[in-house]
N, CA, C and O atoms as a Maestro MAE file, in Angstrom:
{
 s_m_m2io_version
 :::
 2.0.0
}

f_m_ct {
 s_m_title
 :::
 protein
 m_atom[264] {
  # First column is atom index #
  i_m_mmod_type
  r_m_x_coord
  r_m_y_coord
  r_m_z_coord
  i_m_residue_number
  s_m_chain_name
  s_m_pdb_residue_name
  s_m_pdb_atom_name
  i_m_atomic_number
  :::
  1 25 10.600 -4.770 -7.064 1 A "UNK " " N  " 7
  2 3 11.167 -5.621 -6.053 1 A "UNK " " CA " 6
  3 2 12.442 -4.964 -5.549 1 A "UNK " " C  " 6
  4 15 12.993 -4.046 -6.156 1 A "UNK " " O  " 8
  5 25 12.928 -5.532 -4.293 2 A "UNK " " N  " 7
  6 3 13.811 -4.479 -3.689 2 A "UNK " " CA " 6
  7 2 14.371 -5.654 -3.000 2 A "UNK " " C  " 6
  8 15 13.524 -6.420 -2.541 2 A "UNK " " O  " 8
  9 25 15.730 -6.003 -2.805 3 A "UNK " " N  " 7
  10 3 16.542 -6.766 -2.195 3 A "UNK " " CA " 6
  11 2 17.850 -6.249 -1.801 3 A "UNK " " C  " 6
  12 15 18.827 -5.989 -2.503 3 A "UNK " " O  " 8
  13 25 17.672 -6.148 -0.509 4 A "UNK " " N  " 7
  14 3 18.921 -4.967 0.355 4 A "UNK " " CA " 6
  15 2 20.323 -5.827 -0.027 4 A "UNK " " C  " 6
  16 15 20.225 -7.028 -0.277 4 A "UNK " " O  " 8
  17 25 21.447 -5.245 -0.054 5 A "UNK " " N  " 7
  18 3 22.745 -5.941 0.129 5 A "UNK " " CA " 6
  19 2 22.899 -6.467 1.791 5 A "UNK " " C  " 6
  20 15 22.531 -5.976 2.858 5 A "UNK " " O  " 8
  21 25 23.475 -7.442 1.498 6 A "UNK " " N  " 7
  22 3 24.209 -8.429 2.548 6 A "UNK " " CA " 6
  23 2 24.856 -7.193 3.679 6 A "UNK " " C  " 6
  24 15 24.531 -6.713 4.765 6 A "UNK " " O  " 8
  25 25 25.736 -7.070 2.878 7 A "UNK " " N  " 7
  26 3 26.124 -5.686 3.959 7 A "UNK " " CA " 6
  27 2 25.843 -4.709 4.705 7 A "UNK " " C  " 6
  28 15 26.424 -4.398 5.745 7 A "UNK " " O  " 8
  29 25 24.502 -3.929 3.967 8 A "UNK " " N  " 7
  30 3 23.357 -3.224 4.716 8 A "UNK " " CA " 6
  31 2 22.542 -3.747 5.969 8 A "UNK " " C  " 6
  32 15 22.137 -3.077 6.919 8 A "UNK " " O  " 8
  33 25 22.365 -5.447 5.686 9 A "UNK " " N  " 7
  34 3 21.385 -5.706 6.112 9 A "UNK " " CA " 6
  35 2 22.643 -6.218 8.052 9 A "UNK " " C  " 6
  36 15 22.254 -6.371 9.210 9 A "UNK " " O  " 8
  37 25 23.643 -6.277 7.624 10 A "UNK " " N  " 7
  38 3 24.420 -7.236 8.453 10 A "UNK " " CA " 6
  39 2 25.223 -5.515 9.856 10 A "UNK " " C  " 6
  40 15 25.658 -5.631 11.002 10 A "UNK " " O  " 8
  41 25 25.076 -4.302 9.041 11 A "UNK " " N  " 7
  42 3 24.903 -3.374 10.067 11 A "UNK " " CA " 6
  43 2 23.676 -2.325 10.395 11 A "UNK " " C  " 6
  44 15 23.712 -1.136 10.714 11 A "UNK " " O  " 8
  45 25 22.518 -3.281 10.181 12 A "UNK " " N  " 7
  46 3 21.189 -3.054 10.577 12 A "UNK " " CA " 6
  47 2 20.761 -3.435 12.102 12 A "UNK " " C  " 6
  48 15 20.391 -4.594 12.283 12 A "UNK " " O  " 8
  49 25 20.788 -2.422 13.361 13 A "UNK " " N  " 7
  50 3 20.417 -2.623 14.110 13 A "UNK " " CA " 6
  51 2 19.323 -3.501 14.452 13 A "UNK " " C  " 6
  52 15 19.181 -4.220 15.441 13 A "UNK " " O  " 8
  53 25 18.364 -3.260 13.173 14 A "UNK " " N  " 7
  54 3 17.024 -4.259 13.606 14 A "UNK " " CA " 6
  55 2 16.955 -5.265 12.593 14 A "UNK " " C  " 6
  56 15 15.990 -5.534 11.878 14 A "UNK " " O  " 8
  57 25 18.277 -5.879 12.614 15 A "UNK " " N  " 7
  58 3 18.322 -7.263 11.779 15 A "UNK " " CA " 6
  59 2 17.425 -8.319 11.771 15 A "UNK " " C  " 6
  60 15 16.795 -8.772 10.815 15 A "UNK " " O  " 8
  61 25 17.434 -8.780 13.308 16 A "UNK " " N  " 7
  62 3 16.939 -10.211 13.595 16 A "UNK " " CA " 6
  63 2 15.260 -9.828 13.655 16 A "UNK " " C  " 6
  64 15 14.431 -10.685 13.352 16 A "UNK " " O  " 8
  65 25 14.890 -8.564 14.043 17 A "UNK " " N  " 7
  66 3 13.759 -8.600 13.719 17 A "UNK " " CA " 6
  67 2 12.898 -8.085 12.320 17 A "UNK " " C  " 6
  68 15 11.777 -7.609 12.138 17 A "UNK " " O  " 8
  69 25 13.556 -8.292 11.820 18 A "UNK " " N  " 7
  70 3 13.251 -8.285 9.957 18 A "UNK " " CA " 6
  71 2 13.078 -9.354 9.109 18 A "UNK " " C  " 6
  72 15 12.273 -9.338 8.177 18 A "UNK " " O  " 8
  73 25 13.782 -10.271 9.381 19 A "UNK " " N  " 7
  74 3 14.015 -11.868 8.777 19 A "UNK " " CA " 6
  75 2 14.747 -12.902 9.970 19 A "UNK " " C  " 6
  76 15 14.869 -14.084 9.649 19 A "UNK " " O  " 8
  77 25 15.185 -12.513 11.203 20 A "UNK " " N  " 7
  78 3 15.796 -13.799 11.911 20 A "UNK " " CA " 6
  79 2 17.271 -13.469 11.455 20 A "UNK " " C  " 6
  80 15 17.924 -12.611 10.862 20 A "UNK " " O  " 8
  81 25 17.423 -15.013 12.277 21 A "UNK " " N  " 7
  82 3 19.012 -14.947 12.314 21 A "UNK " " CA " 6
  83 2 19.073 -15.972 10.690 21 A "UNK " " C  " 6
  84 15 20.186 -15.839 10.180 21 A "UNK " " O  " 8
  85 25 18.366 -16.674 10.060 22 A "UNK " " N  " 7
  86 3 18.507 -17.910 9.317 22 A "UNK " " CA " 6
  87 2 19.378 -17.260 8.044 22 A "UNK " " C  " 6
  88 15 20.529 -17.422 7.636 22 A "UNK " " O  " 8
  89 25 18.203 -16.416 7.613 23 A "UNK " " N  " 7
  90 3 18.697 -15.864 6.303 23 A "UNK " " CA " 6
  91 2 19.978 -14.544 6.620 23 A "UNK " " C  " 6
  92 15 20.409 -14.208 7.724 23 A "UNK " " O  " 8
  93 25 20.467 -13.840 4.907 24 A "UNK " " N  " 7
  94 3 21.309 -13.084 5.034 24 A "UNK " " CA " 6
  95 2 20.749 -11.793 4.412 24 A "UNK " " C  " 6
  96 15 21.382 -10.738 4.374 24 A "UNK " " O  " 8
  97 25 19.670 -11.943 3.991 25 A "UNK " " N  " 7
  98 3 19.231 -10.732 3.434 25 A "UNK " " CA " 6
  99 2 17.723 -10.583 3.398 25 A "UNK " " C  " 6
  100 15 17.112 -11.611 3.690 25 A "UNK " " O  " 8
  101 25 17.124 -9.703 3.152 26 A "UNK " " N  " 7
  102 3 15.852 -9.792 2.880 26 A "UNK " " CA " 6
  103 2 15.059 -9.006 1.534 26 A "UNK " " C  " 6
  104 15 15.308 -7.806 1.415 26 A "UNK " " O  " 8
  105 25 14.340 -9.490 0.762 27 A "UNK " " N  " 7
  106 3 13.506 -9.171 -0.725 27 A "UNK " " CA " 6
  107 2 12.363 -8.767 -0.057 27 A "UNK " " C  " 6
  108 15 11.765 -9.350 0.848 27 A "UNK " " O  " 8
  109 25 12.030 -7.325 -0.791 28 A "UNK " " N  " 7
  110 3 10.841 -6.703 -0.630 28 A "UNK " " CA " 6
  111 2 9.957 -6.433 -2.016 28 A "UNK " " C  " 6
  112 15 10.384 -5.748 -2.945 28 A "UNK " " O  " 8
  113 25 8.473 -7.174 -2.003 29 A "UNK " " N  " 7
  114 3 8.002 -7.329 -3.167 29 A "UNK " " CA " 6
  115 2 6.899 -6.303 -2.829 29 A "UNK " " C  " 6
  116 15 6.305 -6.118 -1.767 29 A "UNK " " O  " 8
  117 25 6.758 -5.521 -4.348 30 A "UNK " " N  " 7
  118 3 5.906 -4.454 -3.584 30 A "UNK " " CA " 6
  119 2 5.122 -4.394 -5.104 30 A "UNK " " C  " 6
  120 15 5.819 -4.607 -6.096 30 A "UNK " " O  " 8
  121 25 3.202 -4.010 -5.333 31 A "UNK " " N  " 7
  122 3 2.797 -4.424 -6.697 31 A "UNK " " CA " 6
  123 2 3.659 -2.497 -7.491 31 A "UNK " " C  " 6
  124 15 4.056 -1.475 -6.931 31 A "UNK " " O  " 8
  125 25 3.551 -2.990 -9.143 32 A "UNK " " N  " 7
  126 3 3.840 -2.170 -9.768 32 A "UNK " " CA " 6
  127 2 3.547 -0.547 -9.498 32 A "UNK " " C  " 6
  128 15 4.461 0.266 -9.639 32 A "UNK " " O  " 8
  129 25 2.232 -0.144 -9.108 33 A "UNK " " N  " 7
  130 3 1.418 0.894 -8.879 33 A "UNK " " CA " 6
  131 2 1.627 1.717 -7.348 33 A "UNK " " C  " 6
  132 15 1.376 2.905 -7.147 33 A "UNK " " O  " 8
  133 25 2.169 0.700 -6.326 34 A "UNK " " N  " 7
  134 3 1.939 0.607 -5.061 34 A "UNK " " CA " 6
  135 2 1.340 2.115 -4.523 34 A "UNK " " C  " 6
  136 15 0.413 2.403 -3.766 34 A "UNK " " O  " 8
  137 25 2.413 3.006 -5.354 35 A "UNK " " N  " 7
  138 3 2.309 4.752 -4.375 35 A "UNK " " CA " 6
  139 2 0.745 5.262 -4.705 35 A "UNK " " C  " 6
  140 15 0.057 6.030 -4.033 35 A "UNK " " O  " 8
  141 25 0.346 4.454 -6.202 36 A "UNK " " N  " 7
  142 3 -1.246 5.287 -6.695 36 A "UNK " " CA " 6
  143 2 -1.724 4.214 -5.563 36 A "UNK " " C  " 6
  144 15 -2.392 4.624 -4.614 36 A "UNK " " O  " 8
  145 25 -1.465 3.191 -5.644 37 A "UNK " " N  " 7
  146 3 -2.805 2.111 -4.554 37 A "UNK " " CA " 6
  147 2 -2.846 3.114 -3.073 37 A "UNK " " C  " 6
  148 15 -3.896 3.531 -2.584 37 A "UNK " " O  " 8
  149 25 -1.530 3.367 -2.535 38 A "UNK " " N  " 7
  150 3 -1.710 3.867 -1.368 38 A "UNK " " CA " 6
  151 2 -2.252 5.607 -1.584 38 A "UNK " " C  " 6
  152 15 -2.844 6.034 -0.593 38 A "UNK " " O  " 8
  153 25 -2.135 6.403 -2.511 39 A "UNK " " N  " 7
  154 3 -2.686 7.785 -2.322 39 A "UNK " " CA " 6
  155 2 -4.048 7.419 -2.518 39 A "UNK " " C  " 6
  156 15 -4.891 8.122 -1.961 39 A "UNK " " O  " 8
  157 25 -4.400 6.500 -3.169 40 A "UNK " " N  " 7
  158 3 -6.149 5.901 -3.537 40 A "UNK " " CA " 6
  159 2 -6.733 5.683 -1.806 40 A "UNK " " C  " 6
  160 15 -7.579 6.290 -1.148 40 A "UNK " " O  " 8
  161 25 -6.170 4.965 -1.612 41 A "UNK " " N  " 7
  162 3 -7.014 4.461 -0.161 41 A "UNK " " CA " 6
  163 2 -6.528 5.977 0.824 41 A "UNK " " C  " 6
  164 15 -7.266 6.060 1.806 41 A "UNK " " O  " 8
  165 25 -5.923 6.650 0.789 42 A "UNK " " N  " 7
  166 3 -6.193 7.859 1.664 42 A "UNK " " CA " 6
  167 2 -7.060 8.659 0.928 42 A "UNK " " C  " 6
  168 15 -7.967 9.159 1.595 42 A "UNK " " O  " 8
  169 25 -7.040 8.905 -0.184 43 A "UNK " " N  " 7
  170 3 -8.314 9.540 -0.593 43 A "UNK " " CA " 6
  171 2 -9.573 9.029 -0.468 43 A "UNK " " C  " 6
  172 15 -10.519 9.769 -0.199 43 A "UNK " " O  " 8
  173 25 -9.729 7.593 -0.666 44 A "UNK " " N  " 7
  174 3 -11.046 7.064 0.039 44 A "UNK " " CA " 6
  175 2 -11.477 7.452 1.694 44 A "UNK " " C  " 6
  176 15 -12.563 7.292 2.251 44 A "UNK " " O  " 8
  177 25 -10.314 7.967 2.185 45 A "UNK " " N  " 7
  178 3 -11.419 8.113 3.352 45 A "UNK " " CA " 6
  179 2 -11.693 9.841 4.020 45 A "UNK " " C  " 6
  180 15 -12.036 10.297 5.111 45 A "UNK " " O  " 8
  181 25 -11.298 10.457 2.590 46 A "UNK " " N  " 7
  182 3 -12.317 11.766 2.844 46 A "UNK " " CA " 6
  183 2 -13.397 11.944 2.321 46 A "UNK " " C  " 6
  184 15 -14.122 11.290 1.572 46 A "UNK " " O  " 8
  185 25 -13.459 13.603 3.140 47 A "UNK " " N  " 7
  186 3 -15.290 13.449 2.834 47 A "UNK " " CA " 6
  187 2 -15.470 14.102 1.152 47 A "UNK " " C  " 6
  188 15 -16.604 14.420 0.795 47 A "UNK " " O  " 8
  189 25 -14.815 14.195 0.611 48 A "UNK " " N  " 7
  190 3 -15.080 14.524 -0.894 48 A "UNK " " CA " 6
  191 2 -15.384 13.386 -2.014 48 A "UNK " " C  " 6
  192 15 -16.187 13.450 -2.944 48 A "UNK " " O  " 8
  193 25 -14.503 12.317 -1.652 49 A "UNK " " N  " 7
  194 3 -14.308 10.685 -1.753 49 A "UNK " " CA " 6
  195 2 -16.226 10.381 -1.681 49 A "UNK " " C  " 6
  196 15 -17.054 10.105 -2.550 49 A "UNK " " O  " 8
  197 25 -16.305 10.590 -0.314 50 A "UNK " " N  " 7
  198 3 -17.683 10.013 -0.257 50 A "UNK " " CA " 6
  199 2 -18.810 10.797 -1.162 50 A "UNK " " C  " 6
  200 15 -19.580 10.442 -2.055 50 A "UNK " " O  " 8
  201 25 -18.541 11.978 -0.524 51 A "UNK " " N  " 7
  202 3 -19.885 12.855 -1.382 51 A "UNK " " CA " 6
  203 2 -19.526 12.874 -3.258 51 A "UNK " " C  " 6
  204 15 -20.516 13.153 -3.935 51 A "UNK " " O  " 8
  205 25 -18.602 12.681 -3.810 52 A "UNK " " N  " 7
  206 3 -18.643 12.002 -5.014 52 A "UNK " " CA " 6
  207 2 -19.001 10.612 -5.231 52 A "UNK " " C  " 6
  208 15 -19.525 10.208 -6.268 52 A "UNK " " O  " 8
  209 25 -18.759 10.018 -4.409 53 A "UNK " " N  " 7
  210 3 -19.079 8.498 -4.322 53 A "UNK " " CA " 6
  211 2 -20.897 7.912 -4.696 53 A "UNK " " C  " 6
  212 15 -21.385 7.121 -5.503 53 A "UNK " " O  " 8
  213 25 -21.507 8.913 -3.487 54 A "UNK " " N  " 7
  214 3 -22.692 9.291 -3.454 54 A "UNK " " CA " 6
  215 2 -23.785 9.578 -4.577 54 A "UNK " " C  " 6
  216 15 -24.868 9.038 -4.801 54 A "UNK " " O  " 8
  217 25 -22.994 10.797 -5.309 55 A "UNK " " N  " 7
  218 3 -23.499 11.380 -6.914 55 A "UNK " " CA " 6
  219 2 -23.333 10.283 -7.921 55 A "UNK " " C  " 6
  220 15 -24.148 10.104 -8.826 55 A "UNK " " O  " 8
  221 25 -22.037 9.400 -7.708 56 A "UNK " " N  " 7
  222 3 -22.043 8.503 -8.955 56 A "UNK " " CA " 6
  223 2 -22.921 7.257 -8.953 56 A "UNK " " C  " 6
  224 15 -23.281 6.678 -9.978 56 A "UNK " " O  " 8
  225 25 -23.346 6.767 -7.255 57 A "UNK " " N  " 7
  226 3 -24.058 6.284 -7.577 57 A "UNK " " CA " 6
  227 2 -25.915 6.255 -8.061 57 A "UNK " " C  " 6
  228 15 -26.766 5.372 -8.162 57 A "UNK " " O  " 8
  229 25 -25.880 7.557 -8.234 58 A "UNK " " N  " 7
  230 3 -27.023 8.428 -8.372 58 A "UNK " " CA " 6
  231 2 -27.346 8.364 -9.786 58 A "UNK " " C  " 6
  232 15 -28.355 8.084 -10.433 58 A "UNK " " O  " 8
  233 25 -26.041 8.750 -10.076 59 A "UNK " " N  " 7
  234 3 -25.559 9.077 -11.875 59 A "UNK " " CA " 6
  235 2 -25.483 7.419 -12.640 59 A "UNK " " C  " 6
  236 15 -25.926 7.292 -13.782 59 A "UNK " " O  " 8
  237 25 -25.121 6.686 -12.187 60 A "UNK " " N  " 7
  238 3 -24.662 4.925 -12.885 60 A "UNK " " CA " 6
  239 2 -26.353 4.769 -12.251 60 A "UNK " " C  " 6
  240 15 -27.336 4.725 -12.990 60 A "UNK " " O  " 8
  241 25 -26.401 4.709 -10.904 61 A "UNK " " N  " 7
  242 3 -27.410 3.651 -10.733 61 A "UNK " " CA " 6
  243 2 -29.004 3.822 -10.945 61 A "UNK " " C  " 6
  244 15 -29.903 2.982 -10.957 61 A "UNK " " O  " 8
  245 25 -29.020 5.470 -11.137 62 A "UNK " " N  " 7
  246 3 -30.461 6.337 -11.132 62 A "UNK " " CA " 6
  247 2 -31.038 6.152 -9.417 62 A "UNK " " C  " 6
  248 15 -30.414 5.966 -8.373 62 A "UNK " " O  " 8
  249 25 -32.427 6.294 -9.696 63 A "UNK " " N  " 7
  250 3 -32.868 6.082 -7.825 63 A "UNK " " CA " 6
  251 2 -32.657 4.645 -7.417 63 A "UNK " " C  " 6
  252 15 -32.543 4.354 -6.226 63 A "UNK " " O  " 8
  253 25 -32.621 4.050 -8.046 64 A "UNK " " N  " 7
  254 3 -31.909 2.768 -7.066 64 A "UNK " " CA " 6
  255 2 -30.949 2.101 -6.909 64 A "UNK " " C  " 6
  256 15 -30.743 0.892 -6.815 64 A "UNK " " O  " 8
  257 25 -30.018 3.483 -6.872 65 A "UNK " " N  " 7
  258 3 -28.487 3.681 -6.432 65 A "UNK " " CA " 6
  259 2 -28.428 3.882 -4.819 65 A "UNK " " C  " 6
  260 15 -27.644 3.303 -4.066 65 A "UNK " " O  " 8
  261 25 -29.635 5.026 -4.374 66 A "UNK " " N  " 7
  262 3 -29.923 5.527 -3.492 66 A "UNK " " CA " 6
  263 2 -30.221 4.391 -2.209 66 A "UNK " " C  " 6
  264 15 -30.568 4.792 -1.098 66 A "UNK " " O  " 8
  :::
 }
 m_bond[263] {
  # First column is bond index #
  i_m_from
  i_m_to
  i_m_order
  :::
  1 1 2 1
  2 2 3 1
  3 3 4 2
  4 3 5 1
  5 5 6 1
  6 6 7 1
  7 7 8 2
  8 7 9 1
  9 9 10 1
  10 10 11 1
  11 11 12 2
  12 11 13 1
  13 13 14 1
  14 14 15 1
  15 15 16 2
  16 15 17 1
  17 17 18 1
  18 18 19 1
  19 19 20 2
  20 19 21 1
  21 21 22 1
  22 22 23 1
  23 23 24 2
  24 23 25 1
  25 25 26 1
  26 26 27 1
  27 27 28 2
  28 27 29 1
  29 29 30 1
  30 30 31 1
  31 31 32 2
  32 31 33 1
  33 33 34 1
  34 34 35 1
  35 35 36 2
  36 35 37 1
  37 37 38 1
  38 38 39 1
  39 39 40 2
  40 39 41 1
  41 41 42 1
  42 42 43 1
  43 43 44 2
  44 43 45 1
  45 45 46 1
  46 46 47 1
  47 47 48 2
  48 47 49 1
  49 49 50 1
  50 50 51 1
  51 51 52 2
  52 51 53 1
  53 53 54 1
  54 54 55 1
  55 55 56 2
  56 55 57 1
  57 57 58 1
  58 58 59 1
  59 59 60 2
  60 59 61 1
  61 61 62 1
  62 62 63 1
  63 63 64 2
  64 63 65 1
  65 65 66 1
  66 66 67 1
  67 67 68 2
  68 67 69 1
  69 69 70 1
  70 70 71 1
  71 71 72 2
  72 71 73 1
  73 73 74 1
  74 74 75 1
  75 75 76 2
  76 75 77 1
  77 77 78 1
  78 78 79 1
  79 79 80 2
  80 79 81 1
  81 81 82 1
  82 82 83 1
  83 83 84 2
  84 83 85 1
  85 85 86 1
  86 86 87 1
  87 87 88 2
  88 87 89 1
  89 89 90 1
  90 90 91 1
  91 91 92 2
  92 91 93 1
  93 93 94 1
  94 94 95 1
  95 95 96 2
  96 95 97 1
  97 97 98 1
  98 98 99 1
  99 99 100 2
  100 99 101 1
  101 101 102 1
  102 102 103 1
  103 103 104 2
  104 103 105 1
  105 105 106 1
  106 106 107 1
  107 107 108 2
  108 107 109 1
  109 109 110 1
  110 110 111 1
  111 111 112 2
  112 111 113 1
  113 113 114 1
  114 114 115 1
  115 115 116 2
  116 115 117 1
  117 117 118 1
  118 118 119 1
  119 119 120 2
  120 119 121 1
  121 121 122 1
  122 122 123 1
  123 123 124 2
  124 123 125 1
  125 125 126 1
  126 126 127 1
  127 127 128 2
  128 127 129 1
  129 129 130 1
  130 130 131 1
  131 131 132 2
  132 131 133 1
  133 133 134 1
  134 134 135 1
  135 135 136 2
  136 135 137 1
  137 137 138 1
  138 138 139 1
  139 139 140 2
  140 139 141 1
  141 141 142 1
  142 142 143 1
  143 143 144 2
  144 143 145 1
  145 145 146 1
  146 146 147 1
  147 147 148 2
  148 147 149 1
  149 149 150 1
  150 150 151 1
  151 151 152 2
  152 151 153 1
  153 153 154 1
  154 154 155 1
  155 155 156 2
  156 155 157 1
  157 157 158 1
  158 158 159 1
  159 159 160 2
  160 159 161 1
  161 161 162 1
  162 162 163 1
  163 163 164 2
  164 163 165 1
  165 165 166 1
  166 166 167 1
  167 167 168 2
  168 167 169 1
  169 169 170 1
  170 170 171 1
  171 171 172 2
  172 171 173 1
  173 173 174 1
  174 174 175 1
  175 175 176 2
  176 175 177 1
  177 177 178 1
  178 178 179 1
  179 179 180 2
  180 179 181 1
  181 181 182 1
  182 182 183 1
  183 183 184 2
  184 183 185 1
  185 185 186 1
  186 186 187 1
  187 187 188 2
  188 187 189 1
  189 189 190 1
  190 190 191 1
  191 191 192 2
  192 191 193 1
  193 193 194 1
  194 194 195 1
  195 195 196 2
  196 195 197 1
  197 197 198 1
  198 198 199 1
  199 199 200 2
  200 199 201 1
  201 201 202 1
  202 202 203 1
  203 203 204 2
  204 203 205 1
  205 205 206 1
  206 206 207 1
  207 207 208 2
  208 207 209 1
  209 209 210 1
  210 210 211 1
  211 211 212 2
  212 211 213 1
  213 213 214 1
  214 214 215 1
  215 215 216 2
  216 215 217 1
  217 217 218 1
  218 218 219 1
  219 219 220 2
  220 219 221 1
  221 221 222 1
  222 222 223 1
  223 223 224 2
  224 223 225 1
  225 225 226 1
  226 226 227 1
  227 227 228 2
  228 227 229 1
  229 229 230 1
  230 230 231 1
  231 231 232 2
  232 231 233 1
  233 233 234 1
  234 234 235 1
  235 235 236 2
  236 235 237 1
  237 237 238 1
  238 238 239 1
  239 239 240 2
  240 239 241 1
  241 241 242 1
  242 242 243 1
  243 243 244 2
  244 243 245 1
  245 245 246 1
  246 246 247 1
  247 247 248 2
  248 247 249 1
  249 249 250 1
  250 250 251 1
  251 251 252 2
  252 251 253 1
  253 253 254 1
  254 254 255 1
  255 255 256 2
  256 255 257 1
  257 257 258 1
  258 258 259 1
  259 259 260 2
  260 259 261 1
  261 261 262 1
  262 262 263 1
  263 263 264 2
  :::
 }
}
């Protein structure tokens, strides 16, 4: 979790469009893993991703993986 100081947030050009005028700060909740979740989903969308994808279900599912 990540919660900017008051002060940061108060000479932040793009204040009001971050949280408004209401609040004074803003908390950023982010899960434990986040950087593996995000290198995971860019590796899902190459083509090595798939053509392994392909074999395992070949390998787990036999021919009616296929």
């Amino acid at each position: 979790m990540y919660a900017a100081k008051t002060k940061d947030c108060k000479a932040c050009p793009l204040r009001e469009q971050c949280y408004g005028k209401a609040k004074k700060y803003r908390v950023i909740r982010r899960a434990l893993f986040h950087e593996a979740i995000e290198r995971n989903k860019e590796w899902a969308k190459t083509d090595e991703y798939r053509n392994l994808m392909r074999l395992r279900s070949v390998w787990c599912e036999g021919i009616s993986g296929l």
